[in-house]
N, C-alpha and C positions, 0 to 999 in steps of 0.2 A: 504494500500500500504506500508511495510515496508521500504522504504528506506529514510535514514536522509542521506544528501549530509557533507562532511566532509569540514575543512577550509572554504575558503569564496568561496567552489561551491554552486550555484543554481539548483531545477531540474525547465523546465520548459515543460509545455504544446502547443503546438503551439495552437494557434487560427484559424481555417481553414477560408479564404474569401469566401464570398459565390461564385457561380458559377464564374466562371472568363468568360469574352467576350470578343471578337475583338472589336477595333470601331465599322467594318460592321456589329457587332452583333453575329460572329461562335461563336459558344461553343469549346474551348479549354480543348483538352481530358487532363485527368490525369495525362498522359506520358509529355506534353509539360506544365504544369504549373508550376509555379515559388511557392518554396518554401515561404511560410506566415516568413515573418519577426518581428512577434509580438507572443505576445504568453501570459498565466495566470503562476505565480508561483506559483508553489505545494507548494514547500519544499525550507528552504535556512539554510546553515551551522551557525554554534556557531560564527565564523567570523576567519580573518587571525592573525595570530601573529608576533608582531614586535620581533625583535632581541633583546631587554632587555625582551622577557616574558609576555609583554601586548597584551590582543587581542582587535580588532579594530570591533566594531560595523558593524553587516549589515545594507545598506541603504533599502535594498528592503526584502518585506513582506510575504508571503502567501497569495495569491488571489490579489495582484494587477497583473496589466496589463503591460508590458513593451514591448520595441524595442532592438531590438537585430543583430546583423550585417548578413546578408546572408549565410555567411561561420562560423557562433560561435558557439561552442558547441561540444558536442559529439551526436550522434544519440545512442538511447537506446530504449530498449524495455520493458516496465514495465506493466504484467498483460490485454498483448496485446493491450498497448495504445502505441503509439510512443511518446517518451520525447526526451529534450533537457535536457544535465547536462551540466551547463558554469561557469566559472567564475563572479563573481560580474563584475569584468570590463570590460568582454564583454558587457554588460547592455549598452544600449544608455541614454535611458531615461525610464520612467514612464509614463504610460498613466491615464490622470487623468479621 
């Protein structure tokens, strides 16, 4: 997959939940499911740069698991998989 995310972007993968269900038990088609809020990181940038010249470490990895806000990110298409490129600080947390 060539692409290295620049400054403190991330790309990430969403993690799809399995079938989703009502309480009653219906299968909720495609069209009405709610975008996965979690996702695996690919790829994470060199990190951001402060205003004297230093860059500031990424906190998050390649291959952890993290939480991401409903609306974060850009949608992208890489090699027919659907990604996510955000911000480090859109990142909620890490799933350990």
């Amino acid at each position: 997959m060539g692409v290295k995310p620049l400054a403190d972007r991330v790309l990430v993968e969403r993690i799809e939940d399995e079938e989703q269900k009502s309480v009653g038990g219906i299968i909720i088609p495609d069209t009405a499911k709610e975008k996965p809020q979690q996702g695996k990181v690919i790829a994470v940038g060199p990190g951001k740069m402060t205003d004297d010249g230093k860059r500031i470490a990424m906190e998050v990895k390649p291959g952890q698991k993290v939480l991401f806000g409903k609306y974060s990110g850009s949608d992208i298409k890489i090699d027919g998989k659907e990604m996510l490129i955000m911000r480090e600080d859109d990142i909620l947390g890490i799933i350990d």
